[in-house]
GUVEXDO-665294 format. One record per residue (C-alpha): residue number from 1; residue in one letter; x, y, z. Coordinates in pm, whole numbers. Example, Ala and Ser with C-alpha at 12.3 -4.5 7.8 and 13.67 -1.06 7.14 Angstrom:
r nudren = 1, voza = A, xx = 1230, yy = -450, zz = 780 .
r nudren = 2, voza = S, xx = 1367, yy = -106, zz = 714 .
END
This chain:
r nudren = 1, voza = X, xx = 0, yy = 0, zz = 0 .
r nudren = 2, voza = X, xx = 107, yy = 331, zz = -151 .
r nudren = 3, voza = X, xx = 174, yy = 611, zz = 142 .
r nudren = 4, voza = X, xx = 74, yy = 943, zz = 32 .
r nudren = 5, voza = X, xx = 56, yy = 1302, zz = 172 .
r nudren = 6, voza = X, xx = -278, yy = 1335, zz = 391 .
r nudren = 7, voza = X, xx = -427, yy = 1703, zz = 213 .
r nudren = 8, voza = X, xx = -725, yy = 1769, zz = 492 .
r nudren = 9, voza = X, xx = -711, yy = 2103, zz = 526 .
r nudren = 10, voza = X, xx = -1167, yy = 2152, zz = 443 .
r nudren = 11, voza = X, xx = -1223, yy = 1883, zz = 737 .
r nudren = 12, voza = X, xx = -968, yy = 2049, zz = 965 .
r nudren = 13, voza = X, xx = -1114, yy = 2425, zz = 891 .
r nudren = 14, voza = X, xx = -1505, yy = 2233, zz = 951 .
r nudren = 15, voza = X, xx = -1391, yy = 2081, zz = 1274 .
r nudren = 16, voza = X, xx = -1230, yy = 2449, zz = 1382 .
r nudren = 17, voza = X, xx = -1560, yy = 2583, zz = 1276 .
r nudren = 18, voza = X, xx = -1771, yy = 2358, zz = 1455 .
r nudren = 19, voza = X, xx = -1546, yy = 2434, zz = 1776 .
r nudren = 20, voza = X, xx = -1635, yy = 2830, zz = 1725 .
r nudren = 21, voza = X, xx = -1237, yy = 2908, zz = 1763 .
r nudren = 22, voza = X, xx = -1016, yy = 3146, zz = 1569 .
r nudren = 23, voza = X, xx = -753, yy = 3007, zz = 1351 .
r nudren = 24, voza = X, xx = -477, yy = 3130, zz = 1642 .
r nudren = 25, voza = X, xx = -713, yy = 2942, zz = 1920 .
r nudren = 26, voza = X, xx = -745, yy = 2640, zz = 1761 .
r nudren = 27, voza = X, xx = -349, yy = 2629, zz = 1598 .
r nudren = 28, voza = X, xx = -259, yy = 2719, zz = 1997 .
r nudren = 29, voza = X, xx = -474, yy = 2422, zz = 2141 .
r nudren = 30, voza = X, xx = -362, yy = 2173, zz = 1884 .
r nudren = 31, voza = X, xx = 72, yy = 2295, zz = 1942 .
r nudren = 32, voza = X, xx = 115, yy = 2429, zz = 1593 .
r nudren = 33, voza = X, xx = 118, yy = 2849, zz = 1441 .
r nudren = 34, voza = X, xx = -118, yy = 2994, zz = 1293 .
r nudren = 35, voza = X, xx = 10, yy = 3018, zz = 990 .
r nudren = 36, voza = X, xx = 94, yy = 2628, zz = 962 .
r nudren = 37, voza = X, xx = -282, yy = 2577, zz = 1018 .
r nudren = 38, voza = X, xx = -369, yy = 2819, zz = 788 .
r nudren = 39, voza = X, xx = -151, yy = 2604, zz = 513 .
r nudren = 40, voza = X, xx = -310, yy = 2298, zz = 586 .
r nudren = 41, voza = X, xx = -689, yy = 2443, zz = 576 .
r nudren = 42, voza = X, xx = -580, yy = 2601, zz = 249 .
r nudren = 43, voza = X, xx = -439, yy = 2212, zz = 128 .
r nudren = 44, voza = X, xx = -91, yy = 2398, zz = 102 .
r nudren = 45, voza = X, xx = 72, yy = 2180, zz = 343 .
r nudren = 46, voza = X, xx = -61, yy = 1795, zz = 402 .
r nudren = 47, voza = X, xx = -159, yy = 1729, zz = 793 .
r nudren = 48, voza = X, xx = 148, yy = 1473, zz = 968 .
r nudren = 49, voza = X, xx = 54, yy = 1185, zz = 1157 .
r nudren = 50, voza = X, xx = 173, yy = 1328, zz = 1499 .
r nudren = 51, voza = X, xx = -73, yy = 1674, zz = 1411 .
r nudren = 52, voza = X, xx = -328, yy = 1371, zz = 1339 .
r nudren = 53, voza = X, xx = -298, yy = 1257, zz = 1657 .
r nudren = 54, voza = X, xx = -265, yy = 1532, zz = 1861 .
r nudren = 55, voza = X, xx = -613, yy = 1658, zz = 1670 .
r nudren = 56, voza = X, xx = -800, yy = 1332, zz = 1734 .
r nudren = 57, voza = X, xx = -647, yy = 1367, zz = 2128 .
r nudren = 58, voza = X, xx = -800, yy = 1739, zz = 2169 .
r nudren = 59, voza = X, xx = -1103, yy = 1680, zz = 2011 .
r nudren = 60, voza = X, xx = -1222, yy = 1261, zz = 2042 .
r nudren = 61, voza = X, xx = -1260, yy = 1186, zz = 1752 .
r nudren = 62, voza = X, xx = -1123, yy = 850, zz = 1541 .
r nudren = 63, voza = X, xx = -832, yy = 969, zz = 1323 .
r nudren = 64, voza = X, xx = -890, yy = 701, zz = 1047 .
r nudren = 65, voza = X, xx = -1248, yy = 871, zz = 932 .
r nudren = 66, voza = X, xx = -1068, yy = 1225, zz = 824 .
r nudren = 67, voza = X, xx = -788, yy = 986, zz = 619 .
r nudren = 68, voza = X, xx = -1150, yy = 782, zz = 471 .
r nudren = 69, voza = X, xx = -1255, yy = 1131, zz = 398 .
r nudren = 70, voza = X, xx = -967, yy = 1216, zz = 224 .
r nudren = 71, voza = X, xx = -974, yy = 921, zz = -27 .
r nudren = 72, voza = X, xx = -1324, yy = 989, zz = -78 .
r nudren = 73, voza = X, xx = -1268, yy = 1343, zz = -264 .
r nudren = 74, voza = X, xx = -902, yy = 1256, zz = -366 .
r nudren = 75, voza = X, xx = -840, yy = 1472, zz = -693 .
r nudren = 76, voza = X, xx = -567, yy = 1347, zz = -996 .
r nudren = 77, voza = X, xx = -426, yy = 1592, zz = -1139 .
r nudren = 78, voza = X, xx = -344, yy = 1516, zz = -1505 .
r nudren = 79, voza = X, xx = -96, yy = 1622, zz = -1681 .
r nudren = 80, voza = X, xx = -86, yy = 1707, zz = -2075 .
r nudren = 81, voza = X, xx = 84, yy = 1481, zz = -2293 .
r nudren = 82, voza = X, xx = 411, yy = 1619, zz = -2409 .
r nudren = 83, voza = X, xx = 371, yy = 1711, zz = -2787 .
r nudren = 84, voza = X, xx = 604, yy = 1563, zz = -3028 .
r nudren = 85, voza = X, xx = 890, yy = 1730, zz = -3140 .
r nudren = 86, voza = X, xx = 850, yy = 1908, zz = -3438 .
r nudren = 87, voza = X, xx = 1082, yy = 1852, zz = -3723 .
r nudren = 88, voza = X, xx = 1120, yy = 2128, zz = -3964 .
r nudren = 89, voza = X, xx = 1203, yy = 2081, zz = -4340 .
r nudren = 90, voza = X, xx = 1483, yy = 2340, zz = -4311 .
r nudren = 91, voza = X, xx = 1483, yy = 2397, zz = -4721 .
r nudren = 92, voza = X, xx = 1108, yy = 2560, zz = -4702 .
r nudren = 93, voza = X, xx = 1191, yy = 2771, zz = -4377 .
r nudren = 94, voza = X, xx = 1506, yy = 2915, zz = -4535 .
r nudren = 95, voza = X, xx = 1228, yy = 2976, zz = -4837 .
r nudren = 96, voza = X, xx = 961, yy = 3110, zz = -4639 .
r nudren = 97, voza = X, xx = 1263, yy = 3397, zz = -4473 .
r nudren = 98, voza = X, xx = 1356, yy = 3475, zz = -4854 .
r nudren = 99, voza = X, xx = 1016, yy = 3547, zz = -4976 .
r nudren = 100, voza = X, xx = 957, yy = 3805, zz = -4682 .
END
């Protein structure tokens, strides 16, 4: 089994919500700064499995749902197929320059 990055951060910001705290209450009862929670509710930095803990410590809750949730709206991000390189008939370019 693959291990990935855990990107939580619209679960963390409900629970915070649902707790009616400030981003600097909640980043001070959970041990982190405000700006590092901030990062994670924004899915700009992936939650650790010790910030895991400590969050399912403060606030009861079983760790292993928010990872379920996770999964659940996992995006791929797809990239573009490189294009092929182009070859150019050099004869018809140097052409093309003459005629202008």
């Amino acid at each position: 089994m693959a291990i990935g990055k855990l990107f939580i951060g619209r679960k963390v910001r409900e629970i915070r919500q649902a707790s009616s705290t400030t981003q600097a209450q909640f980043a001070d009862m959970i041990g982190i700064s405000t700006s590092y929670l901030n990062q994670i509710e924004n899915n700009q930095r992936p939650v650790s499995a010790m910030l895991m803990l400590r969050l399912s410590e403060v606030y009861d809750f079983d760790p292993r749902k928010l990872a379920a949730a996770e999964h659940r709206h996992h995006r791929t991000v797809v990239r573009p197929e490189r294009p092929a390189a182009v070859r150019l008939d050099r004869g018809a370019v140097r052409s093309t320059v003459r005629d202008l």
